[in-house]
PDB file of N, CA, C, O and CB in Angstrom:
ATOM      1  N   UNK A   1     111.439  96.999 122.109  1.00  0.00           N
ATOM      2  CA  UNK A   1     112.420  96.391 121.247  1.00  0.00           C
ATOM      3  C   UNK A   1     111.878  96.301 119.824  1.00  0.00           C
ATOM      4  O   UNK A   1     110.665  96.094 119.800  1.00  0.00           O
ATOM      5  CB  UNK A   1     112.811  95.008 121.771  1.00  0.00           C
ATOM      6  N   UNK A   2     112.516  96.411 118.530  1.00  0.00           N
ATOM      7  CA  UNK A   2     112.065  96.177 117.744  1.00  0.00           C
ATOM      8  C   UNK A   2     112.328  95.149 117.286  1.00  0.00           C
ATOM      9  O   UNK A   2     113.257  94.523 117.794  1.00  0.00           O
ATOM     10  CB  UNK A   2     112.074  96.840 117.238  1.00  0.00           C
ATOM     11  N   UNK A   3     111.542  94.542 116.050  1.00  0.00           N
ATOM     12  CA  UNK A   3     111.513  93.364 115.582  1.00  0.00           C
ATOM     13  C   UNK A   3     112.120  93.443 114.452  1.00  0.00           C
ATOM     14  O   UNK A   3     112.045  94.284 113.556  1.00  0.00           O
ATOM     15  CB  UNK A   3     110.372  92.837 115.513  1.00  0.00           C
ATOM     16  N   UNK A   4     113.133  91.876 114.634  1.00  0.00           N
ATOM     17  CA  UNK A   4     113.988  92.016 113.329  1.00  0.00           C
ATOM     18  C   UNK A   4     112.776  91.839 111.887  1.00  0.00           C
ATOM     19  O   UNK A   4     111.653  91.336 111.854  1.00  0.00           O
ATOM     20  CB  UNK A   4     115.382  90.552 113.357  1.00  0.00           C
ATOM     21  N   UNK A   5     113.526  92.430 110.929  1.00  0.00           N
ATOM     22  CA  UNK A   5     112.840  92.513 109.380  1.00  0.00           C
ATOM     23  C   UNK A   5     113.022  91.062 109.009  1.00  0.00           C
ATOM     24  O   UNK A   5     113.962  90.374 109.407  1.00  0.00           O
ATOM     25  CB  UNK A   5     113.679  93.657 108.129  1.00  0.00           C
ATOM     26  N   UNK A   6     111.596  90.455 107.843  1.00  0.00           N
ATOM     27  CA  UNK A   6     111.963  89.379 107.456  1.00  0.00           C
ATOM     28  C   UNK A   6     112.124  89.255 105.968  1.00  0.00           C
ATOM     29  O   UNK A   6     112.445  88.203 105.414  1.00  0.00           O
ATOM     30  CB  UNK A   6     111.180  88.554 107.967  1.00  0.00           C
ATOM     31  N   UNK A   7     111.848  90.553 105.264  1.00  0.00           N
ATOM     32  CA  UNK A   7     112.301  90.342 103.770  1.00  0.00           C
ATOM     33  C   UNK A   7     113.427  91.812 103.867  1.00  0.00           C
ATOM     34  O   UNK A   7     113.925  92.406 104.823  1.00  0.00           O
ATOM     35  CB  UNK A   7     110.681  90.432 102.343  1.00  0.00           C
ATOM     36  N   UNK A   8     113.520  92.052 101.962  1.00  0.00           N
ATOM     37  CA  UNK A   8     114.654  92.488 101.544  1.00  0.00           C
ATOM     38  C   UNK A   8     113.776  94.020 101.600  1.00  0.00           C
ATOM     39  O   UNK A   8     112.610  94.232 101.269  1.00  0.00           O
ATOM     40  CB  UNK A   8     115.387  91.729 100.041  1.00  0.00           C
ATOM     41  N   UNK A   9     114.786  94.955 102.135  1.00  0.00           N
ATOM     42  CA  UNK A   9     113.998  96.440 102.294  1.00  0.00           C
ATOM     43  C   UNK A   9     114.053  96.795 100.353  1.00  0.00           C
ATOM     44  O   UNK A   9     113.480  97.767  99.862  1.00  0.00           O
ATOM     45  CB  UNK A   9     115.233  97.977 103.645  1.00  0.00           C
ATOM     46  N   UNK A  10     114.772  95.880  99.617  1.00  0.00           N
ATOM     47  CA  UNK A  10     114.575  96.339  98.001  1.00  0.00           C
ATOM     48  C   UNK A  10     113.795  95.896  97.380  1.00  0.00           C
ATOM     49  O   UNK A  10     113.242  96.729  96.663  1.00  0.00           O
ATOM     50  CB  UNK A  10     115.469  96.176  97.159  1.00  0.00           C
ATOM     51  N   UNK A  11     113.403  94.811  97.276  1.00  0.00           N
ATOM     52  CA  UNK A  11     113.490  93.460  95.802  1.00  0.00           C
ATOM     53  C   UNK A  11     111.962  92.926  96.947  1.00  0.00           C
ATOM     54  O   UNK A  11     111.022  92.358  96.392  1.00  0.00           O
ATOM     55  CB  UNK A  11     115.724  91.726  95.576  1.00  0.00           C
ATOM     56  N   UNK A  12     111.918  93.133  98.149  1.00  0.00           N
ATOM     57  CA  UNK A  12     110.720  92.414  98.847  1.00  0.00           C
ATOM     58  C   UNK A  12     110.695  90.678  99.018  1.00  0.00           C
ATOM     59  O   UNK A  12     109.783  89.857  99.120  1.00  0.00           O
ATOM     60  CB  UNK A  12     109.418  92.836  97.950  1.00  0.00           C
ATOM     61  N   UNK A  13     112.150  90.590  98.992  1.00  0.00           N
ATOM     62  CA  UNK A  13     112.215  88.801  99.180  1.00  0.00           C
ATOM     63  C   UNK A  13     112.603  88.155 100.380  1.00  0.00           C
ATOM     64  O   UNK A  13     113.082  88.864 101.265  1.00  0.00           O
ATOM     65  CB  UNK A  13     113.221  88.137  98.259  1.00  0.00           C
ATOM     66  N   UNK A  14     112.481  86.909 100.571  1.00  0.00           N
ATOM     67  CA  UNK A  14     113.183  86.472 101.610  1.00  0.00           C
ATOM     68  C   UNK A  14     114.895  86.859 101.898  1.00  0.00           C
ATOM     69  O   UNK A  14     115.485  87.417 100.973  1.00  0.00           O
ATOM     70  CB  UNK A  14     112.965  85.096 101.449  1.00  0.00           C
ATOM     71  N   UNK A  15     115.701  86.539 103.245  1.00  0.00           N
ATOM     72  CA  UNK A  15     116.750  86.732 103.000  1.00  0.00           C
ATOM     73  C   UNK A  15     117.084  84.858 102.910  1.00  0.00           C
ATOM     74  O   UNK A  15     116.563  83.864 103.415  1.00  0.00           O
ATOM     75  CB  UNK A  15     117.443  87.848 104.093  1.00  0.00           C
ATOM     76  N   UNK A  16     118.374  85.151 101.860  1.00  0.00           N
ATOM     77  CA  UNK A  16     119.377  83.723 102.367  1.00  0.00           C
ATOM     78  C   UNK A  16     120.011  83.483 103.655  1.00  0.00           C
ATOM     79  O   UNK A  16     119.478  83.559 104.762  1.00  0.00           O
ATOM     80  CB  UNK A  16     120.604  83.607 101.571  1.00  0.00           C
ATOM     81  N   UNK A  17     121.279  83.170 103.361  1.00  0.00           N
ATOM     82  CA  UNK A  17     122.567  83.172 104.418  1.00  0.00           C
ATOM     83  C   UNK A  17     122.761  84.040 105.246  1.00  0.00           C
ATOM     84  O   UNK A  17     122.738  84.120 106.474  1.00  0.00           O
ATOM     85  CB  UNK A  17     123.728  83.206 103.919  1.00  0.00           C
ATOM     86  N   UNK A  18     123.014  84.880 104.163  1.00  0.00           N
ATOM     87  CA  UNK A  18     123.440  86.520 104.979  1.00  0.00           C
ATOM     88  C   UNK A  18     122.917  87.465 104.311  1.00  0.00           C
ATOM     89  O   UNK A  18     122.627  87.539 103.117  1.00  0.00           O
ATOM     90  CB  UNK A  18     125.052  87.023 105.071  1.00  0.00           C
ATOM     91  N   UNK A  19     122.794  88.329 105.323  1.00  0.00           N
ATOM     92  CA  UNK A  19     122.003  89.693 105.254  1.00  0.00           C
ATOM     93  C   UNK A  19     123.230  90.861 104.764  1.00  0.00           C
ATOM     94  O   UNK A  19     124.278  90.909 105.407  1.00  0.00           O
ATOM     95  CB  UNK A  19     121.235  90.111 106.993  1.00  0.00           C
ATOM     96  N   UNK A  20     123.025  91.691 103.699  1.00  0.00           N
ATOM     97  CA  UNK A  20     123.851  92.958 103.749  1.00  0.00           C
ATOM     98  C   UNK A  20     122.642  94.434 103.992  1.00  0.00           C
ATOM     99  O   UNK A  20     121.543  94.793 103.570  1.00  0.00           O
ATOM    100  CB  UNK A  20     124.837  93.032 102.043  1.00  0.00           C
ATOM    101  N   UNK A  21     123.675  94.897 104.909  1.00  0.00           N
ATOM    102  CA  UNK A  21     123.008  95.908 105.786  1.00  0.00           C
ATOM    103  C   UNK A  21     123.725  97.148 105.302  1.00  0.00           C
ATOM    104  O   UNK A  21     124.948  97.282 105.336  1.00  0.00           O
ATOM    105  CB  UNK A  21     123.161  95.633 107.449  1.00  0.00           C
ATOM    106  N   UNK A  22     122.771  98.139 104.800  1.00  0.00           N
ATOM    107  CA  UNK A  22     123.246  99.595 104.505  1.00  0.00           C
ATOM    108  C   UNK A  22     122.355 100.424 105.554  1.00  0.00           C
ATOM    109  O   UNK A  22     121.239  99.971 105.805  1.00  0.00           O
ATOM    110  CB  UNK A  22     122.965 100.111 102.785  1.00  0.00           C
ATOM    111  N   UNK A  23     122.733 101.495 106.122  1.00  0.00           N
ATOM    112  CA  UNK A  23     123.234 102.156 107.398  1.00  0.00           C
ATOM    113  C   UNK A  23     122.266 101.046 108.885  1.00  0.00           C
ATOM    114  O   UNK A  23     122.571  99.860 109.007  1.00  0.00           O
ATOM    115  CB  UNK A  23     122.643 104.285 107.269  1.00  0.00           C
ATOM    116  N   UNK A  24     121.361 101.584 109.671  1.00  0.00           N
ATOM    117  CA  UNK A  24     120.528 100.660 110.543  1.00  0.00           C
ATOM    118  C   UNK A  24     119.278 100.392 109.681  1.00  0.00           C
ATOM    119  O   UNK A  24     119.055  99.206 109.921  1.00  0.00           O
ATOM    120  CB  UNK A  24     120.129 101.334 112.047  1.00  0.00           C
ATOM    121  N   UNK A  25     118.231 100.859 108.718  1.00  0.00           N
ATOM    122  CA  UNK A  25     117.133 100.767 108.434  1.00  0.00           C
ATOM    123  C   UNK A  25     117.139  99.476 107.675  1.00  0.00           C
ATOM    124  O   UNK A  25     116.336  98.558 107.841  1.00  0.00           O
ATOM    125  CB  UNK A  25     116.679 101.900 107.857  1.00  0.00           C
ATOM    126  N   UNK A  26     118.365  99.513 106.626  1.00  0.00           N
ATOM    127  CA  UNK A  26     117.647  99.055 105.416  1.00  0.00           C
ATOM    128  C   UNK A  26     118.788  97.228 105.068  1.00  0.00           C
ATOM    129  O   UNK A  26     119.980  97.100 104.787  1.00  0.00           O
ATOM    130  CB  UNK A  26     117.817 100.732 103.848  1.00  0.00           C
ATOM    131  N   UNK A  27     118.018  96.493 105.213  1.00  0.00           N
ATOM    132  CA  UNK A  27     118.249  94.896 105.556  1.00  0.00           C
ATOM    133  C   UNK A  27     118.245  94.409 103.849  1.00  0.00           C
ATOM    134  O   UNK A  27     117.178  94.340 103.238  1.00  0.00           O
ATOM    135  CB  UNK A  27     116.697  94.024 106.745  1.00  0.00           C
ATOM    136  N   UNK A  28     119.216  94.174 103.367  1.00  0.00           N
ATOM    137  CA  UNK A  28     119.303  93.650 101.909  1.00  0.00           C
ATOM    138  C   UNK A  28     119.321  92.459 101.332  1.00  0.00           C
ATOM    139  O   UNK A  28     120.505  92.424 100.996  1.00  0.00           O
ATOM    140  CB  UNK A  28     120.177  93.983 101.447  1.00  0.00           C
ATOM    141  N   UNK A  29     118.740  91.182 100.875  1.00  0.00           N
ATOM    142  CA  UNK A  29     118.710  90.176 100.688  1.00  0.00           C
ATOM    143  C   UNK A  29     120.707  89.538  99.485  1.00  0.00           C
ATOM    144  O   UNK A  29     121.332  88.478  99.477  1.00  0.00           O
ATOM    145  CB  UNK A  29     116.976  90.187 100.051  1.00  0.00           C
ATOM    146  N   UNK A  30     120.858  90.459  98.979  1.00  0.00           N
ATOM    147  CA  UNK A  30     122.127  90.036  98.234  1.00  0.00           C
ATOM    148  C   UNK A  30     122.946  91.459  98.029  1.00  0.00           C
ATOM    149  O   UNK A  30     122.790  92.537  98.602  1.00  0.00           O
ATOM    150  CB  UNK A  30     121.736  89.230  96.667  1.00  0.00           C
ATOM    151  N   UNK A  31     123.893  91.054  96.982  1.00  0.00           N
ATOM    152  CA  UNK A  31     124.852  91.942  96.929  1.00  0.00           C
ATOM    153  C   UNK A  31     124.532  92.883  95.926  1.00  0.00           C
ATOM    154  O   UNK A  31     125.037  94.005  95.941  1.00  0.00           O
ATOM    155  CB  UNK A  31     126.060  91.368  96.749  1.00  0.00           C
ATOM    156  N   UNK A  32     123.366  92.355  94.654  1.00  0.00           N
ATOM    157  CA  UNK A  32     123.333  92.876  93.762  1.00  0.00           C
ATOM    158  C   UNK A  32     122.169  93.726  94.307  1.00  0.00           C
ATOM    159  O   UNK A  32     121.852  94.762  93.722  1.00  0.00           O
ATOM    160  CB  UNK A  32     123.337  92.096  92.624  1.00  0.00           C
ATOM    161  N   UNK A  33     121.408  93.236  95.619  1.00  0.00           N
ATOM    162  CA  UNK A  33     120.392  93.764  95.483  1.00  0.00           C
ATOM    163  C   UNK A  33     120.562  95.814  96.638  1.00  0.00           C
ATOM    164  O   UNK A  33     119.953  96.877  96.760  1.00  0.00           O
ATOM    165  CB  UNK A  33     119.205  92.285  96.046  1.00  0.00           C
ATOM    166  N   UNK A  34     121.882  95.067  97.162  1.00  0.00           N
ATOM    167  CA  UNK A  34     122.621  96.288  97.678  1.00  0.00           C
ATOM    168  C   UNK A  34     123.757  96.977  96.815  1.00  0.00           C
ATOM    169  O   UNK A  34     124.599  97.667  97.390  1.00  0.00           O
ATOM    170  CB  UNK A  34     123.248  95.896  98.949  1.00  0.00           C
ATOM    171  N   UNK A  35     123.782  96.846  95.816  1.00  0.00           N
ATOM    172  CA  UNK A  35     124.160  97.597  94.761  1.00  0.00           C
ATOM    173  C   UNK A  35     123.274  98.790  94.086  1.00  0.00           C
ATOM    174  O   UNK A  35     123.493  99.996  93.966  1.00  0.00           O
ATOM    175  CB  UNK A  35     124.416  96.685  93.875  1.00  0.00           C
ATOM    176  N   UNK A  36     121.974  97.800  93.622  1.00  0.00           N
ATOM    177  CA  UNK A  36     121.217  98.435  93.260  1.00  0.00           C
ATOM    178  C   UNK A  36     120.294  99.604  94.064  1.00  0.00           C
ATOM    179  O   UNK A  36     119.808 100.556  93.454  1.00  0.00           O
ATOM    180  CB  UNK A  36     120.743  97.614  92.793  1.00  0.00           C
ATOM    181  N   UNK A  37     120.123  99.398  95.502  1.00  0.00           N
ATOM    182  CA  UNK A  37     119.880 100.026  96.387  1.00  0.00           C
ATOM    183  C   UNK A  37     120.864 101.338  96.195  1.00  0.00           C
ATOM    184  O   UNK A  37     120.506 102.435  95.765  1.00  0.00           O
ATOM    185  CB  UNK A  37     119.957  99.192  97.539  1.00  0.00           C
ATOM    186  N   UNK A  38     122.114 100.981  96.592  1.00  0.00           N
ATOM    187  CA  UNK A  38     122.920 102.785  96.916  1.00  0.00           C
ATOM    188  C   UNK A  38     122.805 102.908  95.129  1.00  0.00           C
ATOM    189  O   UNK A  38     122.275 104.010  94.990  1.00  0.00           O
ATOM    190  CB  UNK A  38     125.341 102.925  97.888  1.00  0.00           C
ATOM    191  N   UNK A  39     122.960 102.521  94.184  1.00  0.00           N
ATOM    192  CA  UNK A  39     122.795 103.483  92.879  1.00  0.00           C
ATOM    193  C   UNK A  39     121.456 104.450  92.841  1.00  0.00           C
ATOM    194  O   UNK A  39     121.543 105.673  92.740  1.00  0.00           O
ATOM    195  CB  UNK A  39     122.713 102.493  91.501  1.00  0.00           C
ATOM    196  N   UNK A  40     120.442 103.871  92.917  1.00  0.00           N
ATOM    197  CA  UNK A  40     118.691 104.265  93.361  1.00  0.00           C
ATOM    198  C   UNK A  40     119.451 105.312  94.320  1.00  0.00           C
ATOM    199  O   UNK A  40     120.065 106.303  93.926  1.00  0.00           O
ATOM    200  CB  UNK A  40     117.336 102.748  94.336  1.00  0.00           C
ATOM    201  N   UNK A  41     119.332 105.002  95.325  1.00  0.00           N
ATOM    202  CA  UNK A  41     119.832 106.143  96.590  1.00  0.00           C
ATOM    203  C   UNK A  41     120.663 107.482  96.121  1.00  0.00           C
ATOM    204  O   UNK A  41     120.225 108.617  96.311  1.00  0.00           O
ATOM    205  CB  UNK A  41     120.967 105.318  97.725  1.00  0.00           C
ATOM    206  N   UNK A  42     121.606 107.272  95.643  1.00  0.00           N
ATOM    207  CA  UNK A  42     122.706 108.521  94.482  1.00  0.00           C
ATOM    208  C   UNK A  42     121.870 109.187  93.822  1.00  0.00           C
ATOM    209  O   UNK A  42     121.946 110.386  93.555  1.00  0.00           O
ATOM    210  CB  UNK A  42     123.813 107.882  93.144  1.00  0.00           C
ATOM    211  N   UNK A  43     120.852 108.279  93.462  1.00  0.00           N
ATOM    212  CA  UNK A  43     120.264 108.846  91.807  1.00  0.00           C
ATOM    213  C   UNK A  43     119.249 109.723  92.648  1.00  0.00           C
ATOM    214  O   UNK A  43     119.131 110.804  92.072  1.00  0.00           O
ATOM    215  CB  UNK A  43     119.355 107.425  90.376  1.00  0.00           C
ATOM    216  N   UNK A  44     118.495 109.671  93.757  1.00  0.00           N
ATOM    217  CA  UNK A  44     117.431 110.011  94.518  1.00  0.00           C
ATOM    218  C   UNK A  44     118.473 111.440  94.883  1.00  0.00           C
ATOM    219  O   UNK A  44     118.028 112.396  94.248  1.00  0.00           O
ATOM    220  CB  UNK A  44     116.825 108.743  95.846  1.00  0.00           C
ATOM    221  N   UNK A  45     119.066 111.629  95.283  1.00  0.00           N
ATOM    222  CA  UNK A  45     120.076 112.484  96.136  1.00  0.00           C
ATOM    223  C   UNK A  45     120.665 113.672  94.930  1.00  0.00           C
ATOM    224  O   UNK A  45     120.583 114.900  94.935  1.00  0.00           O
ATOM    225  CB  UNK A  45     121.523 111.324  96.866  1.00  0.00           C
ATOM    226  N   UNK A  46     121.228 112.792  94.010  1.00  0.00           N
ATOM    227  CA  UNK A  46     121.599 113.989  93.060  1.00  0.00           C
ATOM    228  C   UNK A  46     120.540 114.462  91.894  1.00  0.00           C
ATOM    229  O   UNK A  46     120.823 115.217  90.964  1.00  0.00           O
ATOM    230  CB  UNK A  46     122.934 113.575  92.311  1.00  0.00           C
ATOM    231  N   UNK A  47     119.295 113.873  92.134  1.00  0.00           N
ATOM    232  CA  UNK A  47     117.946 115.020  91.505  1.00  0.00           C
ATOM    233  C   UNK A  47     117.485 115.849  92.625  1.00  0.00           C
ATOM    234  O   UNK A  47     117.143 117.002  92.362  1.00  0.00           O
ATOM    235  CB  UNK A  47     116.377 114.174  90.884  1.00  0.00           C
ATOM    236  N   UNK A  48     117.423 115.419  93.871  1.00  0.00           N
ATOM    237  CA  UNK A  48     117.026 116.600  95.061  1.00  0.00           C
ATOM    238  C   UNK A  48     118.382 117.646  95.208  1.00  0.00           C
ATOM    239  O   UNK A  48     118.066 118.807  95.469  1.00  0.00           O
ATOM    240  CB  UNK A  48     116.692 115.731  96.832  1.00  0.00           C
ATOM    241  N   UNK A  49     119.800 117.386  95.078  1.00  0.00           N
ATOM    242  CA  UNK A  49     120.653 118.081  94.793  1.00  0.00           C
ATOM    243  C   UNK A  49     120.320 119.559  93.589  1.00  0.00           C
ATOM    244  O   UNK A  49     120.559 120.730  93.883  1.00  0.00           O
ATOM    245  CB  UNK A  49     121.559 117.022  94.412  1.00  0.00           C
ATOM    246  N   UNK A  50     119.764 119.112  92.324  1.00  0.00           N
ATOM    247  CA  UNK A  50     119.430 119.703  91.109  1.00  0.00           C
ATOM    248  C   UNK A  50     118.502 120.238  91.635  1.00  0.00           C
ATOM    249  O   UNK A  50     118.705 121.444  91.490  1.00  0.00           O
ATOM    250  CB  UNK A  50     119.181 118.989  89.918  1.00  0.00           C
ATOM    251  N   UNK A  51     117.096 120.008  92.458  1.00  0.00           N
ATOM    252  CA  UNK A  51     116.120 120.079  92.598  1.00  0.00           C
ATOM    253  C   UNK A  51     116.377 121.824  93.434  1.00  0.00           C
ATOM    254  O   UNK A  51     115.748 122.862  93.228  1.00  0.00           O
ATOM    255  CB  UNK A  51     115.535 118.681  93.228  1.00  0.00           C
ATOM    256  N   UNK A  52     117.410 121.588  94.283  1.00  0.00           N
ATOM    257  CA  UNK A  52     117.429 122.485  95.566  1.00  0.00           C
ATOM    258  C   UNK A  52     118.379 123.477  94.602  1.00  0.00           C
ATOM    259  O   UNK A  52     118.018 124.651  94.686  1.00  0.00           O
ATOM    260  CB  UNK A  52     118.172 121.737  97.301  1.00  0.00           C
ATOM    261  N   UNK A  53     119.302 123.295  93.874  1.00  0.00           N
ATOM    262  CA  UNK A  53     119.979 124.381  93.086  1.00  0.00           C
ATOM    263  C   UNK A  53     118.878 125.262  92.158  1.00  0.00           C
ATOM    264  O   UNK A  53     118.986 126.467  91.931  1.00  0.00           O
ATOM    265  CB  UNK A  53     121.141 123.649  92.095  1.00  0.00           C
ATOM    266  N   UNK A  54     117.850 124.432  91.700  1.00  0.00           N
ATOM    267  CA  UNK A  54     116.913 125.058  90.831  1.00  0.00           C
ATOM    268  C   UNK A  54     115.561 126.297  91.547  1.00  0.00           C
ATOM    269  O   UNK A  54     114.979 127.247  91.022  1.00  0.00           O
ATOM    270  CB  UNK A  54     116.221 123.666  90.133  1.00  0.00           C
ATOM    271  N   UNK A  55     115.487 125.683  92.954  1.00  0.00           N
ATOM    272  CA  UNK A  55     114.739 126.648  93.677  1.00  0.00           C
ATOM    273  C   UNK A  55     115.372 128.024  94.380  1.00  0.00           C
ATOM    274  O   UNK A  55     114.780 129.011  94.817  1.00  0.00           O
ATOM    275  CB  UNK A  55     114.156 125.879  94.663  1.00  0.00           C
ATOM    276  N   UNK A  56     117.001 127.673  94.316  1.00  0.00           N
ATOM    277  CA  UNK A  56     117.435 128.441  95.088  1.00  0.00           C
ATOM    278  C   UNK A  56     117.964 129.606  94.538  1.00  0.00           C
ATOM    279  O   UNK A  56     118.227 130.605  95.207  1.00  0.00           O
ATOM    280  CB  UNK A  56     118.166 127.870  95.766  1.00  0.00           C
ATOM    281  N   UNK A  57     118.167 129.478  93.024  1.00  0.00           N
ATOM    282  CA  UNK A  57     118.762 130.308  92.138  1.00  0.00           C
ATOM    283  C   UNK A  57     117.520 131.512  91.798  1.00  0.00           C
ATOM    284  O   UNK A  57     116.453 131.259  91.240  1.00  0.00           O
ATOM    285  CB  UNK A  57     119.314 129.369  90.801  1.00  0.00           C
ATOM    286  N   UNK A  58     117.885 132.620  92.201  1.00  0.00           N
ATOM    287  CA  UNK A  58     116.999 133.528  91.268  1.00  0.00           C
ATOM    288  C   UNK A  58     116.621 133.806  90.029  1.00  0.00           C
ATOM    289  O   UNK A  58     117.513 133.872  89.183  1.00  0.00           O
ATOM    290  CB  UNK A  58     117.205 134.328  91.351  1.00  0.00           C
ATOM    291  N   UNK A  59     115.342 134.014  89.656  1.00  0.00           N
ATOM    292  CA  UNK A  59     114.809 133.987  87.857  1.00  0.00           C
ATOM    293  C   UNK A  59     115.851 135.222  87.547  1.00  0.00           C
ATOM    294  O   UNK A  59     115.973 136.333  88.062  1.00  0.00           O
ATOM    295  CB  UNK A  59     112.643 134.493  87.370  1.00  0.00           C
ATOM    296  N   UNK A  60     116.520 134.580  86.532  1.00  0.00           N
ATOM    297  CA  UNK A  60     117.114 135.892  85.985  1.00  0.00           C
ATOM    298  C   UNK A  60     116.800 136.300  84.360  1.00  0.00           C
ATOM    299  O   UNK A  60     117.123 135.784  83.290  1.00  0.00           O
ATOM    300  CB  UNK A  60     118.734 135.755  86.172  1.00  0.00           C
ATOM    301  N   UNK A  61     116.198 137.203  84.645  1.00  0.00           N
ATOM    302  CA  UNK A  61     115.187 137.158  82.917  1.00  0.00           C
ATOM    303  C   UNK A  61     115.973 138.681  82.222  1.00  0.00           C
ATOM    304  O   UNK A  61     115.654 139.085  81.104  1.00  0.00           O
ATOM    305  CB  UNK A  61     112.636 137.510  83.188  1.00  0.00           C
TER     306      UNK A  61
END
């Protein structure tokens, strides 16, 4: 079984009240702090997006 998480998978804090949960991994202490999470996440995704267009394209000189 695993063990529930006791801080924020972002910010590294305790949780309050309630927990916001983005997909199973990642346990979020607030709203802002799961905001800031999926923007980070987008931003991570659409440079490996760029990243994979830039390797995949042939040098055309």
């Amino acid at each position: 079984m695993t063990e529930e998480k006791k801080v924020c998978s972002y910010c590294g804090g305790p949780f309050g009240l309630t927990r916001h949960y983005v997909s199973f991994r990642h346990h979020l202490c607030s709203e802002k702090c799961k905001q800031q999470f999926l923007e980070a996440r987008a931003r991570d995704f659409a440079e490996y997006r760029q990243w994979c267009g830039r390797v995949s394209r042939p040098d055309r000189n």
